[in-house]
VEXSEDREN-704689 format. One record per residue (C-alpha): x, z, y. Coordinates in steps of 0.5 Angstrom, whole numbers, padded with zeros to 4 digits, always signed. Example, Ala and Ser with C-alpha at 12.3 -4.5 7.8 and 13.67 -1.06 7.14 Angstrom:
<recs>
+0025+0016-0009;+0027+0014-0002;
</recs>
This chain:
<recs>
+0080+0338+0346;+0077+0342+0351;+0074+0348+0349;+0066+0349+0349;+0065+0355+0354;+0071+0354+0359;+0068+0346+0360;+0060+0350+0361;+0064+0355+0366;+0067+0349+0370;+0060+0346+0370;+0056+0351+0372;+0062+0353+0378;+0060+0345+0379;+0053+0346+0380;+0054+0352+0385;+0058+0347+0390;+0052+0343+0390;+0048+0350+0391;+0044+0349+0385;+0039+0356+0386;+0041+0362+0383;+0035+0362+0378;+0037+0355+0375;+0044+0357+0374;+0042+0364+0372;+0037+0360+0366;+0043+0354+0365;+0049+0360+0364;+0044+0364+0359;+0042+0357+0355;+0048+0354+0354;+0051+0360+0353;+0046+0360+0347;+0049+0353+0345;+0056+0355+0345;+0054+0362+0341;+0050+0357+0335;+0056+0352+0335;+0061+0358+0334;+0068+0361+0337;+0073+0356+0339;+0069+0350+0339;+0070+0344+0342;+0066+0340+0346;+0068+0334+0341;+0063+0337+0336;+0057+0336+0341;+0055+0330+0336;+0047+0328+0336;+0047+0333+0329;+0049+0338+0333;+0043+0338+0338;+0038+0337+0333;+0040+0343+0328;+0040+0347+0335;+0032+0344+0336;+0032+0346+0328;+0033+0353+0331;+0030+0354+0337;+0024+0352+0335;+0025+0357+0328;+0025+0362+0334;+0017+0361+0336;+0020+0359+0343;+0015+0356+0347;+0016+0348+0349;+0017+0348+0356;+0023+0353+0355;+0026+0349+0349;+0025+0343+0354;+0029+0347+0359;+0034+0349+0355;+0036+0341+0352;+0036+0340+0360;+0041+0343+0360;+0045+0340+0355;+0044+0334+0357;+0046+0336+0364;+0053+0339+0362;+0054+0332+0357;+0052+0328+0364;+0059+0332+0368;+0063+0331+0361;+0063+0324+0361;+0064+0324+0369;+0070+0329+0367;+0071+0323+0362;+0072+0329+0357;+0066+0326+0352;+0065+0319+0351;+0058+0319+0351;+0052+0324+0353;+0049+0324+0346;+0044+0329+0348;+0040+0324+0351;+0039+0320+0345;+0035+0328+0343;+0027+0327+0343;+0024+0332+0348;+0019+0336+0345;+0013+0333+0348;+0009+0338+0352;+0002+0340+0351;-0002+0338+0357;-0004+0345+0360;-0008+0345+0367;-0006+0351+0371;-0011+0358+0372;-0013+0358+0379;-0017+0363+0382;-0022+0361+0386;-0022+0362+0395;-0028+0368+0394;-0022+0371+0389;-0016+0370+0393;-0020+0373+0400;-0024+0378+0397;-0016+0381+0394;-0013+0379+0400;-0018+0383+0404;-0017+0388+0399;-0009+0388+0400;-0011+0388+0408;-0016+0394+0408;-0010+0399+0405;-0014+0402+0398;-0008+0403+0396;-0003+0409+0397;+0003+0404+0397;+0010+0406+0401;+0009+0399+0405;+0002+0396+0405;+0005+0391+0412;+0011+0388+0408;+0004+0387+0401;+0001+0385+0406;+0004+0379+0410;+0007+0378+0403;+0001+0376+0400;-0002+0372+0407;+0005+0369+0406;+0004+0367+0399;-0003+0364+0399;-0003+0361+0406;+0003+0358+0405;+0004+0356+0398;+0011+0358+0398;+0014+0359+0391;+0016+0367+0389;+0023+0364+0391;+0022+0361+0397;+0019+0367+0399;+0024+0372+0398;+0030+0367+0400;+0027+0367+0407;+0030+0370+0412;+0029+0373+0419;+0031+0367+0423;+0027+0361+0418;+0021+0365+0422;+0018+0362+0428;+0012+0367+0430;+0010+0362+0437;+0010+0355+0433;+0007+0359+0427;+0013+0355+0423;+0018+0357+0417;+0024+0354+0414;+0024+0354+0407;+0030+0353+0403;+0026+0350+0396;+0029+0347+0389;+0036+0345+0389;+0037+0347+0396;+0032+0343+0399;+0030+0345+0407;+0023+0343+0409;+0018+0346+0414;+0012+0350+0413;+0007+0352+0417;+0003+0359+0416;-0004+0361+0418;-0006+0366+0424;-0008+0371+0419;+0000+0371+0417;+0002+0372+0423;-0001+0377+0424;+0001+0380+0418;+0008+0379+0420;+0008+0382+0427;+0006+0389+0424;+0009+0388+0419;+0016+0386+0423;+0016+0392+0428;+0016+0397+0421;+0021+0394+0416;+0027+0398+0415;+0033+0394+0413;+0041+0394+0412;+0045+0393+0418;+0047+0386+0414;+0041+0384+0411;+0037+0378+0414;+0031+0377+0409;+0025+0378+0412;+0022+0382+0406;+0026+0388+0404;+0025+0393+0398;+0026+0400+0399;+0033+0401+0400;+0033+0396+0406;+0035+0389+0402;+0032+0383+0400;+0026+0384+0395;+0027+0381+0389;+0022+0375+0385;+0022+0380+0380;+0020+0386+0386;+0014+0381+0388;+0012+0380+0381;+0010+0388+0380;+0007+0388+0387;+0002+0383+0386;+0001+0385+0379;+0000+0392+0380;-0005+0390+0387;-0009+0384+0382;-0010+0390+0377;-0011+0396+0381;-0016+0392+0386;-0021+0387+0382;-0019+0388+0374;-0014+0382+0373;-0009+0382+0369;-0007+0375+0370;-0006+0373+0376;+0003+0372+0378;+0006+0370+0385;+0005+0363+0382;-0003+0363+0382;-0003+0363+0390;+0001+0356+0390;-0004+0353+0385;-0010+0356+0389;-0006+0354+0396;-0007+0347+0393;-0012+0347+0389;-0018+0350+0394;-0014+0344+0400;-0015+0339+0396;-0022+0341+0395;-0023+0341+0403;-0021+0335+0403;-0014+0334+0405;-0010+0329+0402;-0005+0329+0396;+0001+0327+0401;+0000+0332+0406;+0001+0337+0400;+0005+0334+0397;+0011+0335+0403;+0007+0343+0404;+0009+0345+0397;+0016+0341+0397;+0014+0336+0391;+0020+0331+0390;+0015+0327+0386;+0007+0326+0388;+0006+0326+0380;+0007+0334+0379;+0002+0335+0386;-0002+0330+0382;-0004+0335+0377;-0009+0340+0382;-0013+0333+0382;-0014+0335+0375;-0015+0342+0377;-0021+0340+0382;-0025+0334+0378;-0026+0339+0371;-0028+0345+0378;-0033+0338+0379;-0034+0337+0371;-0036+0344+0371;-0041+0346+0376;-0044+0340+0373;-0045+0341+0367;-0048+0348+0370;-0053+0345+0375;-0056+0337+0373;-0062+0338+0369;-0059+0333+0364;-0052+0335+0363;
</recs>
């Protein structure tokens, strides 16, 4: 019977052949070394039984963990089973007989366009004495005028940049390529921000940090973090709440849902669905606020 942690190694070996991104296997390799660890030393992957899965939900929910992430976490269950009856080391992928918990349906907070132009002005303007306020800049122009992912962002390289034809080649989840076009504010940002950035010989990424590589997503969480507090006092704004705002205030100005679903590289409209959401309780409210009955 093979062992439970060299079977997990082959399977995350096998999703870096298919250019799984480095943040799904980072979150898989943590989840599933969780798995193997509540299972126990020697274990076998004959022990991967439906009581197994449910006393490891038991647990996980004891552990007060948020139900997105449990439903991450038995994902990856269900995908290492899925390469073990390939590999035809298991019979059966018994975690999917495992009910997902269900999540709650919760709409994203999304700033609105006064918001994002006053921060993004703000960030322009050079309030703060910051070591590289064109890289800031363009960062944020980029993020909210594009709609990439943190991700996306700092995965992009010198040559996905197109400053003529105002394009980016973006490298989305699961290594998906599509094009994005960017706005002339971005380009602006970029062409003085491009003459200034200090980068290694061997470095291609467009946004470095101060040692001359590739920013990390971690990097662009405190840049924006610091920016959003220091600048208007808000503590809850994250790179991830310009892609919301990017779809949400286009879908206010009228374009349609397709359209944005191929500019933020949805594999399924029902996830760009959501921002319709977002737009009819903006409507509800002002409503409610202005109609003499409401």
């Amino acid at each position: 019977m093979s062992d439970l942690r060299d079977s997990i190694e082959r399977y995350l070996e096998s999703l870096k052949r298919e250019n799984a991104s480095a943040h799904t296997l980072r979150n898989y390799r943590s989840d599933l070394k969780q798995l193997a660890e509540f299972l126990g030393e020697g274990t076998g992957v004959g022990s991967l039984d439906v009581l197994a899965f449910r006393r490891w939900l038991v647990r996980l929910h004891g552990s007060k963990l948020g139900v997105a992430t449990i439903r991450r976490k038995l994902a990856a269950a269900r995908s290492l089973c899925r390469f073990l009856e390939r590999e035809g080391a298991i019979e059966t992928n018994t975690a999917k007989v495992v009910r997902t918990p269900k999540a709650p349906h919760k709409l994203p907070k999304v700033p609105t366009a006064a918001h994002v132009n006053a921060l993004l002005d703000a960030v322009a303007e050079g309030k703060l004495d910051r070591p590289h306020p064109a890289r800031d800049l363009a960062l944020f122009e980029l993020l909210y005028g594009s709609g990439l992912r943190v991700s996306e962002a700092v995965g992009l390289n010198l040559e996905d940049l197109d400053l003529t034809e105002r394009w980016l080649d973006v490298r989305g989840k699961g290594r998906k390529e599509r094009q994005v076009p960017f706005t002339s504010r971005t380009a602006e940002a970029l062409e003085r921000y491009l003459p200034e950035r200090k980068a290694e010989k061997s470095e291609h990424a467009l946004f470095v940090n101060h040692r001359g590589k590739r920013l990390s997503t971690r990097g662009v969480h405190k840049i924006v973090r610091l920016y959003a507090v220091l600048l208007s006092g808000d503590t809850s704004l994250h790179p991830h709440s310009f892609r919301h705002a990017f779809a949400t205030h286009l879908l206010s100005e009228g374009a349609d849902l397709r359209s944005i679903q191929e500019l933020l590289g949805h594999a399924s409209l029902s996830t760009t669905q959501k921002y319709t959401e977002i737009s009819l309780t903006d409507l509800m409210a002002v409503y409610d606020r202005s109609h003499p009955r409401a």
